[in-house]
C-alpha positions as CSV (number, residue, x, y, z in Angstrom):
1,X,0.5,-7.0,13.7
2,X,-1.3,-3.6,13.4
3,X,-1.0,-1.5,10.9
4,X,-1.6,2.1,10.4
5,X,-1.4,4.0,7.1
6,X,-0.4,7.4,6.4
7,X,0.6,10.1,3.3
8,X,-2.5,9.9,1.7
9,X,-3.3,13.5,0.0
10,X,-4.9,15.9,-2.1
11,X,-2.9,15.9,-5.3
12,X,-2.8,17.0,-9.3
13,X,-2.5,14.9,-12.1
14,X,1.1,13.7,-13.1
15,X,2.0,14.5,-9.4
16,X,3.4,12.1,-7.1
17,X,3.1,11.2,-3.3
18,X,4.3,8.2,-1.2
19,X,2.1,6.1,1.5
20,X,3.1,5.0,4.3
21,X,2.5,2.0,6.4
22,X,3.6,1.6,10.2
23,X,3.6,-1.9,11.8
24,X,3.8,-2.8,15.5
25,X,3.9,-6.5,16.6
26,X,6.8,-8.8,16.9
27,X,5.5,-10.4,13.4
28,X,6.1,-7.6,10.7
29,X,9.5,-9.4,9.0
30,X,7.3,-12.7,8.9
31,X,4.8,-11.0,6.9
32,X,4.3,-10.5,3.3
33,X,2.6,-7.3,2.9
34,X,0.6,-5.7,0.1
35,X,-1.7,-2.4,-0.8
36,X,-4.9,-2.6,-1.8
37,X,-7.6,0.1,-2.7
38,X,-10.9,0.5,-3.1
39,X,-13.2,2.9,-4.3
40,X,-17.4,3.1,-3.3
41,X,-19.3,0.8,-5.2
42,X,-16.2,-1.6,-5.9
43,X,-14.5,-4.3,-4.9
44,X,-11.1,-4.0,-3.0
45,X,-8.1,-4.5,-5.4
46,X,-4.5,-5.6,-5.0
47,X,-2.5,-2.7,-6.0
48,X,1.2,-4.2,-5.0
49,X,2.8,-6.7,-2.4
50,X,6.1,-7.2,-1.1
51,X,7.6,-10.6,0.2
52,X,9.1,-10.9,3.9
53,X,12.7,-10.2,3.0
54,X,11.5,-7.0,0.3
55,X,13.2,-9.1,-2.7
56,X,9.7,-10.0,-4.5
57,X,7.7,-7.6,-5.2
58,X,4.2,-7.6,-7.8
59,X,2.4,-4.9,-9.4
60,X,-1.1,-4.7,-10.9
61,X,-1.4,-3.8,-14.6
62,X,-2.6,-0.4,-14.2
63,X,-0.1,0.9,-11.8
64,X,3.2,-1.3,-12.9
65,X,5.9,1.4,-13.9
66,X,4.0,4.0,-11.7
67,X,4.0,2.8,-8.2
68,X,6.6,1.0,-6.1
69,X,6.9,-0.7,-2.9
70,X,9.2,-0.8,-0.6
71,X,9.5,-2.3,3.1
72,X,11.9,-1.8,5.7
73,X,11.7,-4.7,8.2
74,X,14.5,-3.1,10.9
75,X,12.0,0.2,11.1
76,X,8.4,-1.7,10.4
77,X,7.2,0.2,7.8
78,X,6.5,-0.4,4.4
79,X,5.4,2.5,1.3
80,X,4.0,3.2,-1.8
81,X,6.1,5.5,-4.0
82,X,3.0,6.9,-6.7
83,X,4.3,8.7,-9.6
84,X,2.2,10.3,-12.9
85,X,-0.9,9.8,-10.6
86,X,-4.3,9.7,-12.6
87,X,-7.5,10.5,-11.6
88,X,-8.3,6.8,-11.7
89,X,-5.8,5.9,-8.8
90,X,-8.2,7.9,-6.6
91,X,-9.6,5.7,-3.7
92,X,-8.9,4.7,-0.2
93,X,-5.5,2.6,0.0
94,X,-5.1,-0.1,2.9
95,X,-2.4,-1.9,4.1
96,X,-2.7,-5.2,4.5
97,X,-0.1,-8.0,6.9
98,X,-0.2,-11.6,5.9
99,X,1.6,-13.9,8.1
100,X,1.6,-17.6,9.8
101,X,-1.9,-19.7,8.8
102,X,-4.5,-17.9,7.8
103,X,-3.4,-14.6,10.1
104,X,-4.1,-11.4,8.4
105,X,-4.7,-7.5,9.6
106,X,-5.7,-4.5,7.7
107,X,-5.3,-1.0,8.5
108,X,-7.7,1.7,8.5
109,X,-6.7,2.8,5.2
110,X,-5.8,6.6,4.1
111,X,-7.6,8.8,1.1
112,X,-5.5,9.3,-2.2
113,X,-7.4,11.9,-4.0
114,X,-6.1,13.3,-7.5
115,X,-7.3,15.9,-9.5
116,X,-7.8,16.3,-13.4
Protein backbone atom coordinates (compact mmCIF):
# COMPACT_ATOMS: atom_id res chain seq x y z
CA UNK A 1 0.00 0.00 0.00
CA UNK A 2 1.10 3.62 -0.52
CA UNK A 3 0.40 6.23 1.42
CA UNK A 4 0.29 9.87 1.08
CA UNK A 5 -0.39 12.38 3.78
CA UNK A 6 -1.95 15.64 3.65
CA UNK A 7 -3.51 18.76 6.07
CA UNK A 8 -0.53 19.50 7.70
CA UNK A 9 -0.48 23.43 8.47
CA UNK A 10 0.60 26.54 9.92
CA UNK A 11 -1.54 26.93 12.99
CA UNK A 12 -1.96 28.94 16.64
CA UNK A 13 -2.03 27.45 19.89
CA UNK A 14 -5.43 25.93 21.15
CA UNK A 15 -6.29 25.68 17.29
CA UNK A 16 -7.11 22.57 15.71
CA UNK A 17 -6.53 20.89 12.20
CA UNK A 18 -7.05 17.31 10.83
CA UNK A 19 -4.41 15.11 8.76
CA UNK A 20 -5.13 13.20 6.25
CA UNK A 21 -3.90 9.94 4.95
CA UNK A 22 -4.74 8.49 1.34
CA UNK A 23 -4.06 4.79 0.66
CA UNK A 24 -3.96 3.05 -2.76
CA UNK A 25 -3.29 -0.81 -3.00
CA UNK A 26 -5.75 -3.59 -2.72
CA UNK A 27 -4.39 -4.10 1.04
CA UNK A 28 -5.62 -0.89 3.01
CA UNK A 29 -8.70 -2.76 5.04
CA UNK A 30 -5.96 -5.51 5.93
CA UNK A 31 -3.92 -3.03 7.51
CA UNK A 32 -3.71 -1.64 10.94
CA UNK A 33 -2.55 1.91 10.55
CA UNK A 34 -0.96 4.37 12.88
CA UNK A 35 0.63 8.17 13.04
CA UNK A 36 3.77 8.79 14.05
CA UNK A 37 5.96 12.06 14.31
CA UNK A 38 9.13 13.13 14.58
CA UNK A 39 10.91 16.05 15.26
CA UNK A 40 15.01 16.77 14.18
CA UNK A 41 17.24 15.33 16.62
CA UNK A 42 14.55 12.65 17.90
CA UNK A 43 13.35 9.56 17.47
CA UNK A 44 10.06 8.82 15.60
CA UNK A 45 7.08 8.32 18.02
CA UNK A 46 3.78 6.63 17.89
CA UNK A 47 1.27 9.24 18.10
CA UNK A 48 -2.14 6.92 17.47
CA UNK A 49 -3.12 3.63 15.58
CA UNK A 50 -6.18 2.25 14.40
CA UNK A 51 -7.00 -1.59 13.91
CA UNK A 52 -8.31 -3.02 10.37
CA UNK A 53 -11.99 -2.71 11.10
CA UNK A 54 -11.48 1.18 12.95
CA UNK A 55 -12.94 -0.45 16.38
CA UNK A 56 -9.46 -0.23 18.33
CA UNK A 57 -7.94 2.58 18.43
CA UNK A 58 -4.62 3.75 20.98
CA UNK A 59 -3.34 7.06 21.97
CA UNK A 60 -0.03 8.22 23.34
CA UNK A 61 -0.08 9.99 26.72
CA UNK A 62 0.58 13.34 25.60
CA UNK A 63 -1.98 13.63 22.88
CA UNK A 64 -4.90 11.17 24.47
CA UNK A 65 -8.14 13.50 24.79
CA UNK A 66 -6.57 15.86 22.04
CA UNK A 67 -6.25 13.89 18.94
CA UNK A 68 -8.35 11.18 17.33
CA UNK A 69 -8.19 8.81 14.60
CA UNK A 70 -10.36 7.73 12.33
CA UNK A 71 -10.20 5.40 9.08
CA UNK A 72 -12.54 4.82 6.42
CA UNK A 73 -11.70 1.51 4.72
CA UNK A 74 -14.59 1.96 1.73
CA UNK A 75 -12.74 5.46 0.79
CA UNK A 76 -8.84 4.41 1.91
CA UNK A 77 -8.17 7.11 3.95
CA UNK A 78 -7.49 7.43 7.39
CA UNK A 79 -7.08 11.10 9.80
CA UNK A 80 -5.98 12.77 12.59
CA UNK A 81 -8.57 15.11 14.13
CA UNK A 82 -5.88 17.57 16.54
CA UNK A 83 -7.54 19.82 18.90
CA UNK A 84 -5.93 22.41 21.74
CA UNK A 85 -2.71 21.91 19.63
CA UNK A 86 0.61 22.91 21.66
CA UNK A 87 3.66 24.04 20.46
CA UNK A 88 5.10 20.63 21.47
CA UNK A 89 2.89 18.70 18.78
CA UNK A 90 5.03 20.57 16.26
CA UNK A 91 6.95 18.03 13.93
CA UNK A 92 6.59 16.12 10.78
CA UNK A 93 3.62 13.44 11.03
CA UNK A 94 3.79 10.14 8.88
CA UNK A 95 1.44 7.64 8.09
CA UNK A 96 2.38 4.43 8.53
CA UNK A 97 0.43 0.75 6.84
CA UNK A 98 1.02 -2.46 8.63
CA UNK A 99 -0.21 -5.53 7.10
CA UNK A 100 0.46 -9.47 6.32
CA UNK A 101 4.26 -10.58 7.78
CA UNK A 102 6.46 -8.18 8.30
CA UNK A 103 4.87 -5.73 5.28
CA UNK A 104 4.97 -2.13 6.20
CA UNK A 105 4.93 1.36 4.12
CA UNK A 106 5.32 4.92 5.28
CA UNK A 107 4.41 7.96 3.70
CA UNK A 108 6.31 11.01 3.07
CA UNK A 109 4.96 12.68 6.00
CA UNK A 110 3.39 16.38 6.08
CA UNK A 111 4.60 19.49 8.51
CA UNK A 112 2.27 20.39 11.63
CA UNK A 113 3.70 23.63 12.73
CA UNK A 114 1.98 25.56 15.82
CA UNK A 115 2.67 28.67 17.17
CA UNK A 116 2.83 30.02 20.85
Amino acid sequence: VQLVESGGALVQAGGSLRLSCAASGTTFSLSTMAWYRQTPGKQRELVASISRGGDSTKYADSVRGRFTVARDNAKKMMYLQMSNLKPEDTAVYYCYAAWGINFTSWGQGTQVTVSS
